[in-house]
C-alpha positions in Angstrom: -63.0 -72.8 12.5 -64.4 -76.0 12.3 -68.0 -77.1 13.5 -66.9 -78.8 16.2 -64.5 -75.7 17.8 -67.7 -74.0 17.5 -70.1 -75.8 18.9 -67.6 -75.9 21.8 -66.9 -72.5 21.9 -70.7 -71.8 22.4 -71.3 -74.7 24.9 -68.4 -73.0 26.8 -70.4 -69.6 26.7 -73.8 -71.0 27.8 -71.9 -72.8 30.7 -70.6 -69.7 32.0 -73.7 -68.1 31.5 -75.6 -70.7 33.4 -73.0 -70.7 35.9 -73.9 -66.6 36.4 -77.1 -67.2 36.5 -77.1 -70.2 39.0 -74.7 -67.8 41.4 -76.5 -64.6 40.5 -77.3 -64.0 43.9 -74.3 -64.3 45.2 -73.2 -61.8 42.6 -75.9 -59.4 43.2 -75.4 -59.2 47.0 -71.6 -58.8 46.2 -72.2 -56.1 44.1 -74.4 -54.3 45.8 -72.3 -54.6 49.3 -69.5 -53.5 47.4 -71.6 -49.8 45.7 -73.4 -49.9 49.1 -69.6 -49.6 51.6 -68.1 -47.9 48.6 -70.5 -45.1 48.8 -70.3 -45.0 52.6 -66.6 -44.8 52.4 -66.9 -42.4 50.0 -68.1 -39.7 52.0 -65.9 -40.8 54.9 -63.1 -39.0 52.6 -62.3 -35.5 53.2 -63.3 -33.5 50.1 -60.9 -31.4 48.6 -61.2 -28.2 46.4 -59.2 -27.6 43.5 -58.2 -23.6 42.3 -55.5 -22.8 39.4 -52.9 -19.9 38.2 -52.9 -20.0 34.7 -49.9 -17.6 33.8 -47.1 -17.3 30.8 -43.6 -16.9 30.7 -41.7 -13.9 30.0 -39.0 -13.9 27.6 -35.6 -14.3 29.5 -34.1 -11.1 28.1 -30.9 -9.4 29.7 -32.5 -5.4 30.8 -29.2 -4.6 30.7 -28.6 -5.1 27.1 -31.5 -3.2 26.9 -30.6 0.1 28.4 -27.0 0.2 27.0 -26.7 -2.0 24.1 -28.8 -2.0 21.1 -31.2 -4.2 21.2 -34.3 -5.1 19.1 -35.7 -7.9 21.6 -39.0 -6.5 23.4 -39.1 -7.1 26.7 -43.4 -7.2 27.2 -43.4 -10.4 25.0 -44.8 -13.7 25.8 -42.0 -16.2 25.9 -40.9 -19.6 23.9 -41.4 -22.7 24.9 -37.7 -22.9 26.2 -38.9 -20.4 28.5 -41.9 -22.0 29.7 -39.9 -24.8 30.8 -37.5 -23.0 32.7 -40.6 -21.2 34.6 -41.2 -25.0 35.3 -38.2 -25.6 37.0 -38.7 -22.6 39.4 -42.6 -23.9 39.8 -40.9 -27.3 40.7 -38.6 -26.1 42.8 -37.9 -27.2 46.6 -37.1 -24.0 47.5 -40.4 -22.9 46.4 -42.0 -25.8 48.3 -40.1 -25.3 51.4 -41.6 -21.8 51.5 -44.7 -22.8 50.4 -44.8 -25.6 53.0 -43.1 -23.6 56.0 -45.9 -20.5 55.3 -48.8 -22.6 54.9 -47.5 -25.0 57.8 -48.0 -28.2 55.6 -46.9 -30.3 57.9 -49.6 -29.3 60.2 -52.1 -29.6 57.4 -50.6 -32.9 55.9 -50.3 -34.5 59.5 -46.6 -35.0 59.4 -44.4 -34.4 61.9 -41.7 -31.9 61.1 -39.1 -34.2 62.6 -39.6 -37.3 62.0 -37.5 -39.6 60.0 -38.1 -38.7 56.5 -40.3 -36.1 57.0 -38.8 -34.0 54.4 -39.5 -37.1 51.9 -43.3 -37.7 53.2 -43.8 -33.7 53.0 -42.6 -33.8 48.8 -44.7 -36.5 48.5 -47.9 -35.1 49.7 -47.1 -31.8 47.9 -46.7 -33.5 44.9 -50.2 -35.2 45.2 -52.0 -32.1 46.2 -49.9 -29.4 43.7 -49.6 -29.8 39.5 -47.3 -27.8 37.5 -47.6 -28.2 34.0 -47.7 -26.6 30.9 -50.6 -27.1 28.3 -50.8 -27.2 24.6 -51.4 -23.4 24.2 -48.3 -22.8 25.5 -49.1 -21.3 28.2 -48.3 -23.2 31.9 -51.2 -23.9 34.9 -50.7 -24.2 38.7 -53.4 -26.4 40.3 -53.5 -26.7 44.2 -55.6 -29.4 45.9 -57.1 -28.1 49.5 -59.1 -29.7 52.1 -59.8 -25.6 52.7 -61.0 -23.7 49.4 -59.4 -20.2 50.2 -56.0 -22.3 51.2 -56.0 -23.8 47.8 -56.6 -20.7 46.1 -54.0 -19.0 48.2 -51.3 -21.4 47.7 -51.8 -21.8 44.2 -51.3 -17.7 43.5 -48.6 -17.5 45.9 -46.8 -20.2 44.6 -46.6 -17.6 40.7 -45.5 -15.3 42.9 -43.0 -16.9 45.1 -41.3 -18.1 41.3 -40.4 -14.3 40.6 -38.8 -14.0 44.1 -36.5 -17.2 43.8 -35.8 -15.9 40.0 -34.5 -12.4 41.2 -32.9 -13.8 44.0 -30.9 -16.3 41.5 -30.2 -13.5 39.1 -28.7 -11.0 42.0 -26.6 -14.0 43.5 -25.5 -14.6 39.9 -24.4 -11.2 38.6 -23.1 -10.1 41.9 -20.8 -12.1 41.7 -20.1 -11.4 37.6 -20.3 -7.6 39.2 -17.5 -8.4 42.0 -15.1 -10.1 38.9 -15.8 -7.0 36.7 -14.8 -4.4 39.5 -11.4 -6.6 40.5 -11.1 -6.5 36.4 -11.5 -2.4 35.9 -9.3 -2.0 39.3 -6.9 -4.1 36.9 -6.8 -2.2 34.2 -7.1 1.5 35.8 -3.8 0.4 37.7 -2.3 -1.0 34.2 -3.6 2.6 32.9 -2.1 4.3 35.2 1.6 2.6 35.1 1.3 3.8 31.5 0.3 7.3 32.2 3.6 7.6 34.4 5.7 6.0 32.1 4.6 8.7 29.4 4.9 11.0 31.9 8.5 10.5 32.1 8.8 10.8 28.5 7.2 14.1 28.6 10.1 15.2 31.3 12.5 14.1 28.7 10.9 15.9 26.0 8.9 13.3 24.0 4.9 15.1 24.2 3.7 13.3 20.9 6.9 11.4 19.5 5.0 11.3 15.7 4.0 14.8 15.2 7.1 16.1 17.0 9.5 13.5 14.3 7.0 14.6 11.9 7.7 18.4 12.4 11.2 18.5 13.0 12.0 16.1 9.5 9.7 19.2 8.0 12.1 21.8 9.6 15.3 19.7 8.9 14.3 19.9 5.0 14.0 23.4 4.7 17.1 23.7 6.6 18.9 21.5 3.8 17.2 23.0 0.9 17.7 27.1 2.4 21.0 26.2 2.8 21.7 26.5 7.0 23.6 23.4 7.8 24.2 24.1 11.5 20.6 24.7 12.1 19.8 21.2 10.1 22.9 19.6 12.4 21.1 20.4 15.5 17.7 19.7 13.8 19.3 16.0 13.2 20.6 15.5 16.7 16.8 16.5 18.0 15.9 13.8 15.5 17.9 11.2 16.4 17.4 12.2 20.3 13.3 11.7 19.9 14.1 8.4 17.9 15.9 6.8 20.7 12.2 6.7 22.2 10.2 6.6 19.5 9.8 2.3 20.0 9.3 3.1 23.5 6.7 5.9 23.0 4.3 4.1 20.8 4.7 1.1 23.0 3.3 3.1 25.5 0.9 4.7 23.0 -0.7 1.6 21.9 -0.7 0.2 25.3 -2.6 3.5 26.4 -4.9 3.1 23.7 -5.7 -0.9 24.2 -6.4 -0.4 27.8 -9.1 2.8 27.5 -10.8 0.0 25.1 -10.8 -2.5 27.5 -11.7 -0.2 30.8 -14.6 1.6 28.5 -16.0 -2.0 27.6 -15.7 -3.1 31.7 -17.4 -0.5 32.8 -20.3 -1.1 30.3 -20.6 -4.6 30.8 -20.1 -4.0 34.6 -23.3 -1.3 34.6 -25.1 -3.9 31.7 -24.7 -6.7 35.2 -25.5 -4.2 37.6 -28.9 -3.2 36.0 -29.5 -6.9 36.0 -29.0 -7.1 39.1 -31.1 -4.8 39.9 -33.9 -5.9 37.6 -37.1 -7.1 39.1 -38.9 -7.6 35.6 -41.3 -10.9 36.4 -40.9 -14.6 35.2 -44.2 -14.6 34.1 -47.3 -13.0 33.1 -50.5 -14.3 34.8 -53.3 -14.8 32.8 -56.1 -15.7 35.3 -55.1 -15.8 39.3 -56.3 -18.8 41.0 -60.2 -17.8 42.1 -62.4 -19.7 45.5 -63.5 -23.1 43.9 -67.3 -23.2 44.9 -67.3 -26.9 44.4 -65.6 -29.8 45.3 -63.1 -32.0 43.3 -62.3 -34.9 44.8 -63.5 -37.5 45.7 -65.7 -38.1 42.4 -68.1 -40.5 44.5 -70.1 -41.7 41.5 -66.5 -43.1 40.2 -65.7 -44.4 43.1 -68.5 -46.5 43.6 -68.4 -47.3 39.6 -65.4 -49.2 40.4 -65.1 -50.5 43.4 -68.3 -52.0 41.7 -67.1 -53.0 38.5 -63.7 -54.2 41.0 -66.5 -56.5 42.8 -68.3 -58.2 39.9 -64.9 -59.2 38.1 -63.6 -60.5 41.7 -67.1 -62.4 42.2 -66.8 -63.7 38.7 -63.5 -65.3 38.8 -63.7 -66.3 42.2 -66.9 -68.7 41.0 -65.3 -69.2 37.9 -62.2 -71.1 40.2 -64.5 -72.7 42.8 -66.6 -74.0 39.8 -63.5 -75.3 38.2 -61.9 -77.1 41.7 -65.2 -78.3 42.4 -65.2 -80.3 38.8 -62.0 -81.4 39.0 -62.9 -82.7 42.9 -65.8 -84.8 41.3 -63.8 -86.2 38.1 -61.0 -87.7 40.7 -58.1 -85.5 39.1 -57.5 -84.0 42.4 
């Protein structure tokens, strides 16, 4: 930079500097207008109190599996980050606002009315001002709730943990009952298909055929001793009772396997069916709550001494450029160029 730039550049700094100085009162009355109403204003704000739930989440493990299938998973461990996330979703919920805002009557304490035009909108907005879900770098997830009324805060924020296991066994029973209704219609299925089967070889049975393989098994035994000792008339008739049972042998173990397949299938319904039911039924929590949300004994907002930090730092950059342009007009006024 050359001697000249600089010389400038430091002329430029000692002009603005005896330009402050020339409008320091100005500035100091600004300033201390601005810390004086900002302080004022300050305490005109409600304060509010702030209380948190500090919980984890459980592992989303089927208790079904657990009761009938082997299964190493343990169901009093903390859960994964996956599942902290979906115990996020529930936290965020609008159902769970909706209940939290019809049993704390929000709308009351928000000063909305209930049915005005976009009411539902103003309500979310509020709530999401006033109530923080989030989860923090130990994995484990917080629930703060903003109040106007210490014990409301503290209550909402433990009620909304609790509300998240009610919406999450709600979900699950809507979701297996239904799995539960398809698995019933399915073993009705194949207890009917079982039973077509059982009458079929129940007609084979009238015919003679009891258990086509040992009986073809026994009678080719019979029919070779026959042949060997010599008795061909019992080994004729032993032939014909051959060839009789043969005529339904392709039927029989038609049948057989069929019979077979479908006690497979109906045994593996009925577990999975009582695996959904138990599900169902299950009322194992999202979550395992660390510290419940305690009666703040201070306030948290407003931070007054912030506020009236910047609304005075706001003022004396204002003042500053305000001069700086009326000093600037001013010289342009008195050179003509305007």
């Amino acid at each position: 930079m050359s001697s000249e730039n600089t010389g400038s550049a430091s002329l430029e700094s000692s002009n603005i500097i005896v330009l402050l100085y020339r409008w320091r009162k100005t500035i100091i009355l600004v300033v201390l207008a601005a810390a004086i109403i900002s302080a004022g204003a300050s305490y005109l704000i409600k304060p509010k109190y702030k209380s948190t739930v500090t919980m984890f989440a459980s592992p989303s493990y089927s208790v079904g599996a657990q009761l009938y299938e082997s299964s190493d998973n343990d169901l009093a461990e903390l859960g994964d980050e996956e599942d902290s996330e979906k115990l996020l979703q529930l936290l965020n919920s609008d159902e769970l606002r909706t209940m939290i805002a019809d049993k704390y009557d929000l709308w009351t304490v928000y000063d909305i009315p209930k049915d005005a035009a976009g009411a539902k909108t103003f309500i979310a907005l509020e709530y999401a001002d006033n109530v923080e879900s989030k989860m923090t770098r130990f994995g484990s997830v917080t629930v703060s709730v903003l109040d106007t009324d210490p014990e409301r805060a503290k209550n909402i924020a433990n009620d909304i943990a609790i509300l998240a296991d009610t919406i999450n066994v709600q979900m699950r029973r809507d979701r297996s009952m239904k799995a539960v209704q398809i698995a019933e219609e399915s073993i009705a299925a194949m207890e009917q298909e079982l039973q077509t089967v059982n009458d079929s070889l129940q007609k084979l049975q009238q015919k003679g055929v009891y258990s086509y393989h040992n009986q073809i098994a026994a009678l080719t035994e019979m029919y070779g001793r026959a042949i060997a000792q010599g008795f061909p008339d019992r080994a004729a008739r032993l032939k014909a009772d051959m060839d009789y049972l043969s005529s339904y042998g392709a039927k029989y173990s038609d049948l057989e396997e069929r019979l077979e397949n479908s006690n497979a299938k109906l045994a593996h319904l009925k577990k999975r069916s009582d695996l959904i039911k138990a599900d169902s039924r299950s009322t194992l929590p999202v979550k395992y709550i660390v510290d419940y949300a305690q009666i703040a004994d201070k306030k948290a907002y407003p931070i007054r001494w912030l506020i009236v930090a910047m609304s005075t730092v706001s003022a004396f950059v204002f003042v500053v450029a305000f001069i700086l342009i009326w000093e600037t007009f001013a010289k342009f006024k008195r050179e003509g160029l305007i």
